[in-house]
Backbone bond lengths (Angstrom), bond angles and torsions (degrees), N, CA, C in turn:
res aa  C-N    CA-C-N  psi(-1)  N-CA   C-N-CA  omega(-1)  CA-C   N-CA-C  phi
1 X - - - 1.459 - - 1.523 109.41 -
2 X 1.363 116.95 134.82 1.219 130.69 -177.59 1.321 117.78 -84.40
3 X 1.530 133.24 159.67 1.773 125.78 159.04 1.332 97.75 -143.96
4 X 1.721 114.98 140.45 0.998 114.46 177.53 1.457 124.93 -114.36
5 X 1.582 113.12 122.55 1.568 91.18 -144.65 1.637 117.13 -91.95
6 X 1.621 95.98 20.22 1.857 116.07 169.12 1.222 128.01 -166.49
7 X 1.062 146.28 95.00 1.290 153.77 126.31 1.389 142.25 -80.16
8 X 1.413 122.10 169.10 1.398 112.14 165.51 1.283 105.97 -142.02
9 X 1.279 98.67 82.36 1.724 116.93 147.43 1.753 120.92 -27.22
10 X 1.330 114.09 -60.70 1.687 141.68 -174.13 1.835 85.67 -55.51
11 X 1.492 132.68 -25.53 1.089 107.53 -177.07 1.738 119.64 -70.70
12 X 1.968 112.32 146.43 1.271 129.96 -170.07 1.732 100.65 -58.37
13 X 1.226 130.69 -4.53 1.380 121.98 -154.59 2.040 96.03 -106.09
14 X 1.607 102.67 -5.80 1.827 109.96 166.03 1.394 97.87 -109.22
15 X 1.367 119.40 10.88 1.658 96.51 175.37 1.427 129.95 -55.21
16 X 1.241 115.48 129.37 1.512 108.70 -172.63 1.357 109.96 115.30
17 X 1.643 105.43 -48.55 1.697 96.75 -155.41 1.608 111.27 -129.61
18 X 1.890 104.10 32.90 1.300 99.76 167.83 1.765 140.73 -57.07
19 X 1.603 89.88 -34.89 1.678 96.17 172.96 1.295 104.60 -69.21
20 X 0.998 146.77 -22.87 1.408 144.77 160.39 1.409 111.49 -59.37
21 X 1.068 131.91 -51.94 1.196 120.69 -170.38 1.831 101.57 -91.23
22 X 1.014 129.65 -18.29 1.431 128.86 -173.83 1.976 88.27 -79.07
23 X 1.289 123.66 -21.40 1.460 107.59 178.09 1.346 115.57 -95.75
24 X 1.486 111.91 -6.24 1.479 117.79 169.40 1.285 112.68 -58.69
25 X 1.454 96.15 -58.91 1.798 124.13 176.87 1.457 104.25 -43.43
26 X 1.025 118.71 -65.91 2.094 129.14 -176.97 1.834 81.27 -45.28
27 X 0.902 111.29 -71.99 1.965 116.08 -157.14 1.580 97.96 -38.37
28 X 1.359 99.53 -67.73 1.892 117.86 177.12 1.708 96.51 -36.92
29 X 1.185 146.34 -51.92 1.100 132.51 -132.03 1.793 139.29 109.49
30 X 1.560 97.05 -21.03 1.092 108.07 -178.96 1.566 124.10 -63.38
31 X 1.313 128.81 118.41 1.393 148.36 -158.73 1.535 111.12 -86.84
32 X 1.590 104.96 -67.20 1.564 95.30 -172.39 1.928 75.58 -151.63
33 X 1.465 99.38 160.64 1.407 118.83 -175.44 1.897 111.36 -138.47
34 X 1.392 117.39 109.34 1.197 96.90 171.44 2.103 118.30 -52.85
35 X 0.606 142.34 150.28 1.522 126.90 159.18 1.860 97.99 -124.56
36 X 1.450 101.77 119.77 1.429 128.67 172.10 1.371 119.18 -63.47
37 X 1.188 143.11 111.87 1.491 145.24 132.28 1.825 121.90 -41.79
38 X 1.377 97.50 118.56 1.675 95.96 169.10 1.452 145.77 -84.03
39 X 1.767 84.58 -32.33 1.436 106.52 -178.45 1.496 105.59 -164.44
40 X 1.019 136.20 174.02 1.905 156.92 -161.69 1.825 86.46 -76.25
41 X 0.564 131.42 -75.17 1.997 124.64 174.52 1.275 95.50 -10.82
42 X 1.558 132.17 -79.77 1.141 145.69 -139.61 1.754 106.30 -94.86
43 X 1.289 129.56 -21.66 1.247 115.26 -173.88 1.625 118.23 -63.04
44 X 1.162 116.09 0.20 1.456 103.73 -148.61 1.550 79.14 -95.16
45 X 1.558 119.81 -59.97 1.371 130.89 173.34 2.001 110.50 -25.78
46 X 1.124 118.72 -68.18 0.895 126.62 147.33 1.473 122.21 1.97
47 X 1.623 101.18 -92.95 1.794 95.98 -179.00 1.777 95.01 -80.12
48 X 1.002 151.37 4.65 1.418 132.86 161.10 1.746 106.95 -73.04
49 X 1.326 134.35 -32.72 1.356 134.43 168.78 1.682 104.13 -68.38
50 X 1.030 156.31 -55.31 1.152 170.65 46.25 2.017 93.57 92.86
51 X 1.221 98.26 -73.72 1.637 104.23 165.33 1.049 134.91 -68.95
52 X 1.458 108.91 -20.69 2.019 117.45 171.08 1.503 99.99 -80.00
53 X 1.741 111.16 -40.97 1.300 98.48 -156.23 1.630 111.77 -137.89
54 X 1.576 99.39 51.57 1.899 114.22 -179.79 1.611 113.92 -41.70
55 X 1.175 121.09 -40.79 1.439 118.89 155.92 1.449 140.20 -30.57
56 X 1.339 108.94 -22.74 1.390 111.35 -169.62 1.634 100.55 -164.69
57 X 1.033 144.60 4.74 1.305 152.31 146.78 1.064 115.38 -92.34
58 X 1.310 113.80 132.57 1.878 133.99 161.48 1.192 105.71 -122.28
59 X 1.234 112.74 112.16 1.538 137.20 -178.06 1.820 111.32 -66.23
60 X 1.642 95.91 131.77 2.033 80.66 -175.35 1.467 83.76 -140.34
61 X 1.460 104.07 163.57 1.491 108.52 -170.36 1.638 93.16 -153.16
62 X 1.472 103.55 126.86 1.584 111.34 -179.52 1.316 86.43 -151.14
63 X 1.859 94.65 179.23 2.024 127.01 154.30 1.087 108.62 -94.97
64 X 1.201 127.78 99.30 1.307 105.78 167.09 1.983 123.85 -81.34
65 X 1.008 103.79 176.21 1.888 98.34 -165.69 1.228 115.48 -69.83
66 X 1.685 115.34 -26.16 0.683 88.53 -154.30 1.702 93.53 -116.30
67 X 1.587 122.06 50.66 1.179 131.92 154.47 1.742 115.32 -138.55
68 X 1.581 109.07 32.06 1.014 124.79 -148.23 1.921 87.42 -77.34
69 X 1.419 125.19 -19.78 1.379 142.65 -172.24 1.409 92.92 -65.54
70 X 0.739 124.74 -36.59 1.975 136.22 -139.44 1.890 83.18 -90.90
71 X 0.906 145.28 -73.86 1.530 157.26 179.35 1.517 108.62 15.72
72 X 0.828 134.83 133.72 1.353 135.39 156.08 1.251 112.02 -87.33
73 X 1.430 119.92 -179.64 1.245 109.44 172.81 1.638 119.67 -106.26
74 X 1.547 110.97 12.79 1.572 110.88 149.84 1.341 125.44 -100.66
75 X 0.951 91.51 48.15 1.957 105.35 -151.67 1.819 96.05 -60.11
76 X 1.740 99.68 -50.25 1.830 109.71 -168.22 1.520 95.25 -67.74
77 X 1.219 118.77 -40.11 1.903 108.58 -169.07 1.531 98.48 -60.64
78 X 1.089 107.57 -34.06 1.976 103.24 -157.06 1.795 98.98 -79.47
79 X 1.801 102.82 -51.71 1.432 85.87 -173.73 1.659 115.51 -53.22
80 X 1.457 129.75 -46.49 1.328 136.18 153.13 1.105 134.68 -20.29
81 X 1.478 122.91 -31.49 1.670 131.84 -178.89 2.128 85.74 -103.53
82 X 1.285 136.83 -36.00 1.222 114.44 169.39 1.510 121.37 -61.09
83 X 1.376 113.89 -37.79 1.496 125.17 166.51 1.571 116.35 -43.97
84 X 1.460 112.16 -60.86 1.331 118.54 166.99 1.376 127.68 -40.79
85 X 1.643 103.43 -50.47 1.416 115.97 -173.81 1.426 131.04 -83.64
86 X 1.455 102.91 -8.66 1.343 118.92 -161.15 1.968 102.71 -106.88
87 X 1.376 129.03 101.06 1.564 133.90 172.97 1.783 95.16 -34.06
88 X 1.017 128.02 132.33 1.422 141.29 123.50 1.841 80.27 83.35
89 X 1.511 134.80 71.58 1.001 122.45 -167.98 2.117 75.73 -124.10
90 X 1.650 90.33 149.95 1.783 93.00 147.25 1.605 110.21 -166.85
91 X 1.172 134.84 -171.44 1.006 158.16 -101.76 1.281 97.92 -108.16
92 X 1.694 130.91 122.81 1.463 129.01 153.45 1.035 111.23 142.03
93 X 1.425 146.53 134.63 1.475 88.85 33.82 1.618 126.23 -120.08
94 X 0.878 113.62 119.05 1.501 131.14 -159.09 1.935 115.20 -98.52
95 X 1.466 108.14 154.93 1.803 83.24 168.35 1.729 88.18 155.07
96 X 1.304 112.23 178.30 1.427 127.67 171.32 1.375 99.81 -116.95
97 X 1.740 111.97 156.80 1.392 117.80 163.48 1.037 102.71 -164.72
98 X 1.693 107.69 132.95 1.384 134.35 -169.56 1.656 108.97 -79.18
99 X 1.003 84.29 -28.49 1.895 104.98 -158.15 1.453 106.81 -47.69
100 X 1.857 106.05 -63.23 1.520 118.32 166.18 1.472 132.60 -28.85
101 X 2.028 106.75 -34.64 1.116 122.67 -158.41 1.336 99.05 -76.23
102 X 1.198 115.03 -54.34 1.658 137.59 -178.38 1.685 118.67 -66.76
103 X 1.238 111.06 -14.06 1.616 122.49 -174.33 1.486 107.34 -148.67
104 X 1.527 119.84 47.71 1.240 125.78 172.46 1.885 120.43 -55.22
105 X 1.105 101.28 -17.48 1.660 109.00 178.33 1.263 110.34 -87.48
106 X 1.720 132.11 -40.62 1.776 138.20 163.07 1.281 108.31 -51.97
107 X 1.410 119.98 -43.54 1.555 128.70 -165.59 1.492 107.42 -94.34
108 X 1.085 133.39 -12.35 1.366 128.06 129.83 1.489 145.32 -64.92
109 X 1.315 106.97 -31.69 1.493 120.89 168.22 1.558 112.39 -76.14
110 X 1.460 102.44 -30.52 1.897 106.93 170.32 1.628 97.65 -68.52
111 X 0.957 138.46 -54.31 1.367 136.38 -174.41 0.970 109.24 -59.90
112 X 1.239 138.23 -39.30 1.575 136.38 163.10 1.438 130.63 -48.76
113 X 1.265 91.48 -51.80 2.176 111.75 163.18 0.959 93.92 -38.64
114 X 1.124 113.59 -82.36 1.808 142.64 -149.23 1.520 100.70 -45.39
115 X 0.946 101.73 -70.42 1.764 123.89 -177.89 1.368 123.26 -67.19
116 X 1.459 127.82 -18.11 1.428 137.89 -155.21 1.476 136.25 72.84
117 X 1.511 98.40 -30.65 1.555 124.32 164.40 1.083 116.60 -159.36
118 X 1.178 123.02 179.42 1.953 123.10 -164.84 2.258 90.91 176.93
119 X 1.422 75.13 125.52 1.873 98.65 174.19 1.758 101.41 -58.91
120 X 1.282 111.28 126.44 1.532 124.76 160.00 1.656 115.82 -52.59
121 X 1.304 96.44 -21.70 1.457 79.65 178.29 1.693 120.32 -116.83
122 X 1.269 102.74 36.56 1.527 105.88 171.84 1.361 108.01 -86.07
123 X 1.154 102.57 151.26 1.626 124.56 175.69 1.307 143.84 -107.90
124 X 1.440 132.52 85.74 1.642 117.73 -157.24 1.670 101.74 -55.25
125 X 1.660 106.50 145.27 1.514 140.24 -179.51 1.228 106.92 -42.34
126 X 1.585 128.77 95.51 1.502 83.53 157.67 1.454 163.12 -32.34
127 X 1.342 140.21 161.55 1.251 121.20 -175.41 1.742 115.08 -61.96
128 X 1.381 101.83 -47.59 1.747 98.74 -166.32 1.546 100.26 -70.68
129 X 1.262 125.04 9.37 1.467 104.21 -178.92 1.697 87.17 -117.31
130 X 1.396 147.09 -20.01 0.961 142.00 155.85 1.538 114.06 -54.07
131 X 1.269 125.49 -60.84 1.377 133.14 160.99 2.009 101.48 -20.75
132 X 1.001 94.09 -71.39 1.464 103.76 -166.48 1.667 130.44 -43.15
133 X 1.940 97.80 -46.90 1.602 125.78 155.25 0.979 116.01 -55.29
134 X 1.858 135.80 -36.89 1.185 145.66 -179.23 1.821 103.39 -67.81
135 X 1.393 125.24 -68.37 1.322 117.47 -172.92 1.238 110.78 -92.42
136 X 1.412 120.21 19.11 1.835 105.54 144.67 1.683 106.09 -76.20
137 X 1.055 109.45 -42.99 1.408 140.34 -177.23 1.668 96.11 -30.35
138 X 1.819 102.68 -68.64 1.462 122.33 -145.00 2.166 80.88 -73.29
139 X 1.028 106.14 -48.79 1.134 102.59 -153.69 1.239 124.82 -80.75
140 X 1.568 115.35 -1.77 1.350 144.88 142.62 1.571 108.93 -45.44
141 X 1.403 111.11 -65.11 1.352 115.18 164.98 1.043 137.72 -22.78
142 X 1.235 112.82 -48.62 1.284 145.82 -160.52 1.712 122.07 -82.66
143 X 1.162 94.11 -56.12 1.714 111.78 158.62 1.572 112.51 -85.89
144 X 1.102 136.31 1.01 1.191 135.72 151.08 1.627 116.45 -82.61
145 X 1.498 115.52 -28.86 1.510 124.63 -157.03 1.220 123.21 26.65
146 X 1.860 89.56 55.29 1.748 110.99 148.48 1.550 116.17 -99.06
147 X 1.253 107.56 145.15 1.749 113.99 172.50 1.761 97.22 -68.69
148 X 1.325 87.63 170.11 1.306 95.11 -177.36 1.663 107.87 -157.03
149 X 1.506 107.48 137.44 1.309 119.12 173.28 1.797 137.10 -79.95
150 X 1.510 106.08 111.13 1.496 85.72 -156.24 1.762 108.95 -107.47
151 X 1.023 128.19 175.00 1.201 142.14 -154.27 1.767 109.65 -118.79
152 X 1.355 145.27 97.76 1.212 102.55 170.17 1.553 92.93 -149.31
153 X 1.563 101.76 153.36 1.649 111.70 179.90 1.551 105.63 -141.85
154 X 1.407 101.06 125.66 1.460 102.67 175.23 1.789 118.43 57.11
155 X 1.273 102.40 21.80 1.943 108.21 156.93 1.462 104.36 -161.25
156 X 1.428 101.25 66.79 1.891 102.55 163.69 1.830 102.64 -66.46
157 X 1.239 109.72 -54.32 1.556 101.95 168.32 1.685 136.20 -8.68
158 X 1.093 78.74 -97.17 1.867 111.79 144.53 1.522 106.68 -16.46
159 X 1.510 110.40 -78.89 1.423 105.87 -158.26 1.488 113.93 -89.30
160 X 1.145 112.03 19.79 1.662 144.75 173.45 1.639 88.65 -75.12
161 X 1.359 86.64 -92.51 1.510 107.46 -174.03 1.446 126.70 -33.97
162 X 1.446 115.93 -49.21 1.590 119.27 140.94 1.064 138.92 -21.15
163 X 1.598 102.74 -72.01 1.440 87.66 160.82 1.656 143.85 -84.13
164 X 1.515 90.09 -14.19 1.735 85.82 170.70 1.873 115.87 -70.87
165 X 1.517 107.46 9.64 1.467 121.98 -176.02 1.180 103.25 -101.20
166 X 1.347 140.75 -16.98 1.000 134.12 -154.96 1.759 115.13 -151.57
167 X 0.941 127.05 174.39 1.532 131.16 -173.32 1.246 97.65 -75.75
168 X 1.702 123.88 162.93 1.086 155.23 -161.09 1.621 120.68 -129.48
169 X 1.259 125.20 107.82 1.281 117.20 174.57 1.921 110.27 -50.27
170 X 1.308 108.98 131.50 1.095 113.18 174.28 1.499 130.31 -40.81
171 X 1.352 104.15 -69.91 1.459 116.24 152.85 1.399 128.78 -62.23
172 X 1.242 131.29 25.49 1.156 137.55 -178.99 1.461 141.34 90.97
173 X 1.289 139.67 179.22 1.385 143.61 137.17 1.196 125.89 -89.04
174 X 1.467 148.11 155.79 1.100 127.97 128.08 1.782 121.84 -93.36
175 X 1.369 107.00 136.94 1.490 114.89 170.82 1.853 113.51 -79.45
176 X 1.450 98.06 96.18 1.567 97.41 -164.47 1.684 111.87 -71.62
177 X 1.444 112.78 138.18 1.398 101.36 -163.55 1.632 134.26 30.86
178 X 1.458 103.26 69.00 1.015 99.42 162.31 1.111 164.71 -76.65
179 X 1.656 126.14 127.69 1.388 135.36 -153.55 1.416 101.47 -100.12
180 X 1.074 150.36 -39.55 1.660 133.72 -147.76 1.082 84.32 -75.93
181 X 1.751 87.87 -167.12 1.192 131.29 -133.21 1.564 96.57 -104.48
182 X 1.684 144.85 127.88 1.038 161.09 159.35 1.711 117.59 -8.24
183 X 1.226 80.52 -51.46 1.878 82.05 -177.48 1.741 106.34 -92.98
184 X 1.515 125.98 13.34 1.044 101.91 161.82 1.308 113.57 -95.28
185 X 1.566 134.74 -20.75 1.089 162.85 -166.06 2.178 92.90 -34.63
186 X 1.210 124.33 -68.09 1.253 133.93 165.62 1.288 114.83 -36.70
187 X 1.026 129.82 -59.13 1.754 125.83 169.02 1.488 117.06 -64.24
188 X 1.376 135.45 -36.48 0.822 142.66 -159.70 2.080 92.35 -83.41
189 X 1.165 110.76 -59.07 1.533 135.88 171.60 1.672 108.71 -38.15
190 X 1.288 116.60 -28.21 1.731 134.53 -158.87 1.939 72.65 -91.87
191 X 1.340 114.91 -76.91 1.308 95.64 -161.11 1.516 126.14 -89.20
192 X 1.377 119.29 51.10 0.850 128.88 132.15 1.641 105.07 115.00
193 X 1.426 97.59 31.93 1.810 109.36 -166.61 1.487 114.81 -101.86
194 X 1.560 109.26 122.01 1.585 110.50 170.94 1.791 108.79 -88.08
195 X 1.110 114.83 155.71 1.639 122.44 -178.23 1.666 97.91 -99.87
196 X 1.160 104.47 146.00 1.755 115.07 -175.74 1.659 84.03 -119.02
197 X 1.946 118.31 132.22 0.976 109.11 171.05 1.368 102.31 -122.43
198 X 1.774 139.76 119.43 1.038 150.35 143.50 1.097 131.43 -45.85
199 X 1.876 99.22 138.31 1.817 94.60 -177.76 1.427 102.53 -65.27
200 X 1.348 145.85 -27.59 1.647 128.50 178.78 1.417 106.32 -47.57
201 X 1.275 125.60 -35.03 1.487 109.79 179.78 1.672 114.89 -63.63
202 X 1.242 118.13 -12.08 1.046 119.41 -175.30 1.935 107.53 -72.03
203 X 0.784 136.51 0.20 1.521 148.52 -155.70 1.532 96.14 -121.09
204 X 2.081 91.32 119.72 1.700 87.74 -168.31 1.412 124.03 -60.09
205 X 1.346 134.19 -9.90 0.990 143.23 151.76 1.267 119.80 -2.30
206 X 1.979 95.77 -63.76 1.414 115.72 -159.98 1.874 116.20 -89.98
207 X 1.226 103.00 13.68 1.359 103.38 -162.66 1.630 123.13 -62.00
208 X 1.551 118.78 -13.78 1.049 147.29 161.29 1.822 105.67 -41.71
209 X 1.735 95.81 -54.58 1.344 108.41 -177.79 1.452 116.57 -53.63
210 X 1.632 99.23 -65.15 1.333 116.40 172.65 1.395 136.15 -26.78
211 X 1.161 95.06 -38.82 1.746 119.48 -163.57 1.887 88.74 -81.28
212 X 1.062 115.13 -55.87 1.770 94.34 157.95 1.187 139.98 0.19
213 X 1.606 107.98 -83.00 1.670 130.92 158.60 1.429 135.22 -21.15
214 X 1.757 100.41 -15.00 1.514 121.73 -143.71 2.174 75.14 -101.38
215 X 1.057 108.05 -40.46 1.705 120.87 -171.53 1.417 125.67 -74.13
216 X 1.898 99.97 -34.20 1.364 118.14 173.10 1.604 134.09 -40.49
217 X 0.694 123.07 106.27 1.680 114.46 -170.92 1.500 107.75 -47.62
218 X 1.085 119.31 155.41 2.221 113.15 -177.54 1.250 91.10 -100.51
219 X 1.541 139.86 17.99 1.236 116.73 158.76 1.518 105.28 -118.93
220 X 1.652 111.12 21.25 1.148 107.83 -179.04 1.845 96.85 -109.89
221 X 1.011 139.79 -13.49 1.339 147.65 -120.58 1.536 107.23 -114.73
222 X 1.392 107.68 105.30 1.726 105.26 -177.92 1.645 95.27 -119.81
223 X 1.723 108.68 166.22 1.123 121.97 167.64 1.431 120.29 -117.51
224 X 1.358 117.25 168.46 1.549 119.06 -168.86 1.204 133.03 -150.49
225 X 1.557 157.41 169.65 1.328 110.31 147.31 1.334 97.62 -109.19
226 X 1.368 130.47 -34.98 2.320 129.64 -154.32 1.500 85.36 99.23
227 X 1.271 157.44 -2.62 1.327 143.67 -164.73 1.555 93.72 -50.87
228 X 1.713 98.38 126.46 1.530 136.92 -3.14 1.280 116.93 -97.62
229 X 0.806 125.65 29.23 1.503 148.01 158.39 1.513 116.34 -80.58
230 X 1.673 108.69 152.13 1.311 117.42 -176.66 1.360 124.11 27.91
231 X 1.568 106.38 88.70 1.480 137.11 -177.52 1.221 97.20 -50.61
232 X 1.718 111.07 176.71 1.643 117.87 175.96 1.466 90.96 -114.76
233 X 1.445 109.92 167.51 1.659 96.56 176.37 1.975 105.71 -90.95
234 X 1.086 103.90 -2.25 1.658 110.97 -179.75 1.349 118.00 -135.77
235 X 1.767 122.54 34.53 1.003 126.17 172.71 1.565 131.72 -21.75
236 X 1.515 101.48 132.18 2.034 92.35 171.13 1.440 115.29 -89.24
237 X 1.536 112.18 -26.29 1.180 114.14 168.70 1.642 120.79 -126.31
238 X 1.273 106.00 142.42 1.865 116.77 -170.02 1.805 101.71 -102.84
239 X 1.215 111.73 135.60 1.458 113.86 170.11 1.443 98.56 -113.82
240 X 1.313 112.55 148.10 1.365 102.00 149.18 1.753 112.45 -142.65
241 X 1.396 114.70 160.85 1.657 113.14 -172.99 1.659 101.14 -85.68
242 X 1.605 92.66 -163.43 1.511 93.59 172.18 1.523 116.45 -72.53
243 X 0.727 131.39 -8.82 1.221 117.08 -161.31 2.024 87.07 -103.78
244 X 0.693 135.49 -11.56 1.954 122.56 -170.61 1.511 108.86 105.03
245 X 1.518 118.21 14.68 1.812 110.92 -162.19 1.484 81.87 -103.89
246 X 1.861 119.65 150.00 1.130 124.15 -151.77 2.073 82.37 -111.98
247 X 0.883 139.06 144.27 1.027 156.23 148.20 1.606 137.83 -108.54
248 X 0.923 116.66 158.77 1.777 117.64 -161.10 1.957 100.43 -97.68
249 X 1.701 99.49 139.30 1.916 105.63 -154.34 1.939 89.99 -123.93
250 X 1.298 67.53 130.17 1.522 93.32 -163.84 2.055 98.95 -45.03
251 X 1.367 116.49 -20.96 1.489 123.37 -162.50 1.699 80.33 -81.66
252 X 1.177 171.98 -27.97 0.821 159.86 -114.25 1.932 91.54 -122.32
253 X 1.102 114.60 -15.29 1.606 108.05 159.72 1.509 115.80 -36.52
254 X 1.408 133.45 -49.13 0.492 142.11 160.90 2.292 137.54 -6.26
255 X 1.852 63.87 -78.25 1.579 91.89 149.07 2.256 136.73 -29.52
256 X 1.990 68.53 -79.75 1.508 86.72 169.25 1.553 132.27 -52.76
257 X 1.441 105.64 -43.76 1.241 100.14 153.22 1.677 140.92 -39.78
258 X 0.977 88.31 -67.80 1.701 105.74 164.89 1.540 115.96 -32.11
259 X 1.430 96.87 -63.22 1.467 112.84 -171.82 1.475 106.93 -63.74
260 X 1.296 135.28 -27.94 1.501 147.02 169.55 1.316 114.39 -69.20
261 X 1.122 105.47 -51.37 1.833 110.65 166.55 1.378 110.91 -45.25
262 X 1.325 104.05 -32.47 1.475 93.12 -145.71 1.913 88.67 -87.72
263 X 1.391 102.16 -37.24 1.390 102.77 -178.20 1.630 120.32 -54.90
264 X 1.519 101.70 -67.91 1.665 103.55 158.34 1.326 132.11 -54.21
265 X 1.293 129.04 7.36 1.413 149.29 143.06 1.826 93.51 75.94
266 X 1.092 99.47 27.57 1.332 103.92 170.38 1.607 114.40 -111.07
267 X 1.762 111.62 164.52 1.738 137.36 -169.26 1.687 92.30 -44.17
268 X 1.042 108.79 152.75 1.494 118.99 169.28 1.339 118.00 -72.95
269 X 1.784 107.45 -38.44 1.406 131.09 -171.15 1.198 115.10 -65.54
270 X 1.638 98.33 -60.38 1.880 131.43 173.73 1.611 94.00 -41.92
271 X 0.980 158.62 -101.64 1.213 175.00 -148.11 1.388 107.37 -58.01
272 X 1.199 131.03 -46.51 1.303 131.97 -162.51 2.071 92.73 -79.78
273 X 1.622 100.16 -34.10 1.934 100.51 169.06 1.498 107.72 -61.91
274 X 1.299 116.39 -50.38 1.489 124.37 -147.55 1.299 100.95 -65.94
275 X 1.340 109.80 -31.66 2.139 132.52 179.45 1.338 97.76 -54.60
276 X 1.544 115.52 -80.31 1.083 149.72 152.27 1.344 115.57 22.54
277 X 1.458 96.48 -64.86 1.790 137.09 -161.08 1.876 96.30 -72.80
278 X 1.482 89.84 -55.91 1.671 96.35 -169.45 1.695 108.31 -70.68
279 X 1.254 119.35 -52.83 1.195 121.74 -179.37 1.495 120.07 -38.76
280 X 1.568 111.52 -49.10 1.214 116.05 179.45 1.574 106.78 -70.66
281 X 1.319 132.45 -16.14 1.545 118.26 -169.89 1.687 91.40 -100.80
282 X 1.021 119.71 -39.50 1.821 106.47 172.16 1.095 111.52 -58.54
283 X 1.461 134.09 -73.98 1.624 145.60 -156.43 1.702 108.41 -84.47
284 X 1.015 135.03 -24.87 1.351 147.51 -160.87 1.480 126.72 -118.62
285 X 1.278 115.18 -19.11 1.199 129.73 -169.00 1.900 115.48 -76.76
């Protein structure tokens, strides 16, 4: 049995055809799935999947950065009354990213895909006001002693430094799909960080990434896919929306596993427990 320790199910691009794909997932193996919240649009969806399907959903509720524009200004009361309201709810998806700042024209055209359309005149967040959403965020966490899911592209530095500035969810973080760099993996691990490994890393492309994994502690070590986000390069299962655009299916956990085994040259079985093991003491505990 599989767990996936991020997705977003609640995204508009499965509208229609979640029980379909939540029975793909059962077929695949898939056990329990965090599914991530981005922004106040999407939370409600969120704990309504969460209530159809308590078995295998864990409800998470964050900002993410890169809809940090989108905010209202009761943004903290509302995420707080979903926290309250929501059984077995926690934290994410939350985080800084540099990436947007530096490639505001890619990170608009991804929002457009994603979305179907996206306004020309939106603007990625600055950092210090992302910074800011992030450790209300973290520190919400914190006095709640919920884990929390974090986000980061192009400022592992940065979000180093953050948190060695600031308090620590007890039970942990997870580092969702993780990208840095190998030798931070140990510091990051000290305060209290699990690694999320994606089937995109599986794509030789990413082998840079990969080679990471090799450092990870196995009691730090979760898997994931971003569904519908970050495709596999050898998918088992294909989604596509209305429009014909092929997107990445949450049953394809499956996959990733495999493909990780195969990399860490370790049991299929062994690994899929050891996952298993961690998932339930971060998200479940």
């Amino acid at each position: 049995m599989f767990c996936d320790a991020h997705n977003h199910l609640q995204d508009e691009r499965f509208a229609g055809r979640r029980e379909e794909i939540l029975a793909d997932c059962r077929a695949a193996g898939v056990a329990k799935m965090v599914v991530n919240g981005s922004s106040e649009s999407d939370w409600p969806l969120v704990a309504r999947l969460a209530a159809e399907f308590p078995e295998v959903v864990i409800p998470s509720f964050g900002c993410h950065p890169w809809h940090l524009d989108e905010l209202t200004p009761d943004w903290k009361e509302t995420l707080v009354r979903w926290l309250d309201q929501t059984p077995g709810a926690v934290i994410g998806e939350i985080g800084i990213d540099r990436w947007m700042l530096e490639n505001p024209d890619r990170w608009r055209a991804y929002l457009g895909t994603a979305a179907g359309s996206v306004g020309p005149e939106r603007e990625p967040t600055p950092m210090p006001d992302q910074e800011a959403v992030f450790i209300w965020q973290l520190k919400l966490a914190v006095e709640r002693g919920l884990p929390v899911s974090i986000h980061c592209l192009e400022a592992f530095g940065r979000l180093l430094e953050l948190l060695q500035e600031h308090w620590r969810p007890v039970q942990g973080f997870l580092l969702h799909s993780y990208g840095g760099p190998a030798e931070m993996v140990p510091a990051f691990a000290k305060l209290g960080g699990y690694f999320g490994f994606p089937g995109a890393h599986l794509a030789p492309r990413k082998l840079k990434r990969r080679e990471a994994f090799h450092v990870v502690p196995r009691d730090r070590l979760l898997v994931e896919t971003d569904a519908p986000d970050q495709p596999l390069p050898e998918p088992a299962f294909l989604f596509s929306d209305s429009a014909g655009r092929s997107w990445n299916h949450p049953a394809n956990l499956a996959v990733v596993y495999r493909g990780l085994a195969e990399f860490l040259e370790d049991d299929p079985a062994a690994l899929a427990a050891e996952v298993g093991a961690n998932f339930k003491r971060l998200f479940c505990s």
